[in-house]
N, C-alpha and C positions, 0 to 999 in steps of 0.2 A: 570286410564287413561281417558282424557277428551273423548267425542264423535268426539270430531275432529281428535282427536291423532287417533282414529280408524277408521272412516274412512280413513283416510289418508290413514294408514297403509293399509288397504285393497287396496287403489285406487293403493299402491306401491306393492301389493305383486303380481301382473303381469308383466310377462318379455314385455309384447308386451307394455304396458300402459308408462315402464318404458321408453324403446324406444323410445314414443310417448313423453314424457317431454324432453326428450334428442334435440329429431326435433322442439320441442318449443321451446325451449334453446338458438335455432339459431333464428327463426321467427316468427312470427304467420304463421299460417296456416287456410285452409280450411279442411274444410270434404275433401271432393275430391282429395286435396293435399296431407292430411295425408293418406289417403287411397292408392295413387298411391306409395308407401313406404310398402306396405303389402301384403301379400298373402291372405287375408280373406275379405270378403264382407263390401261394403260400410256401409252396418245395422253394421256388427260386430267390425265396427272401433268406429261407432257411439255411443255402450254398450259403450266402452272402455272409448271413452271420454265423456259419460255422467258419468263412473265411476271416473274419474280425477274431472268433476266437484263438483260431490258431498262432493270429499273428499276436495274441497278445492284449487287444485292443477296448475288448469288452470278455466280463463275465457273465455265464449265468449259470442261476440254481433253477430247484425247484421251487414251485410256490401252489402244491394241491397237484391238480395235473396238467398245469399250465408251468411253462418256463421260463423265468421271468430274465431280462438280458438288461447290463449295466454296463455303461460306460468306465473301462481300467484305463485310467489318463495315465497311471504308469508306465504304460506299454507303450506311451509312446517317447520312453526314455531315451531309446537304441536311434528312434529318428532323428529326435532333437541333439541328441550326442553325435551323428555324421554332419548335422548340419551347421554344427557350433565349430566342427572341425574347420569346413569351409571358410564359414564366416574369418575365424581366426588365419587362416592361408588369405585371403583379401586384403586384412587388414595389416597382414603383415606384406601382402606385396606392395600396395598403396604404400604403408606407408617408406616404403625404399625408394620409390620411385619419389614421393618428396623429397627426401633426403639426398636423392640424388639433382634433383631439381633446383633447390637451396645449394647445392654446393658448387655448383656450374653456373650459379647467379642467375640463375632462368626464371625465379621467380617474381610476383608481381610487387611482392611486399616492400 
């Protein structure tokens, strides 16, 4: 798995972080905005989305002396790329197991 895919996966594997791309989903945001959507401190929103950045997830600039944070759906390329791996490993055990099924007459058809 690339470093991306991992970070990624970490930036995902918090409920609050996820949340947090869900409310970028709709807008950008500020520090301050996303914060006022949480129970925990402006620093601990702060971790959060400096962990989204790392992994990729969201960007931000500046906007005066507020910073404004946007949802990058690209980032979550490397996820959706591990998990289409899967997907395809399923679909090709399934379908063997058909194929082996149909050929030992076990099927219903």
């Amino acid at each position: 798995m690339s470093d991306m895919a991992q970070m990624a996966f970490r930036a995902l594997s918090d409920p609050s972080r996820r949340d947090i791309l869900y409310m970028l989903g709709d807008r950008d945001l500020t520090v301050a905005e996303v914060s006022a959507q949480f129970d925990m401190t402006r620093a601990a929103v702060k971790k959060h989305l400096v962990v989204l950045e790392e992994g990729g997830l969201i960007r931000s600039y500046p906007r005066g002396r507020e910073r404004i944070n946007s949802l990058h759906p690209e980032g979550l390329r490397p996820v959706l790329n591990w998990l289409v791996w899967f997907d395809q490993f399923w679909d090709d055990k399934l379908s063997g197991l058909k194929a082996t099924i149909e050929q030992k007459g076990l099927s219903d058809d």
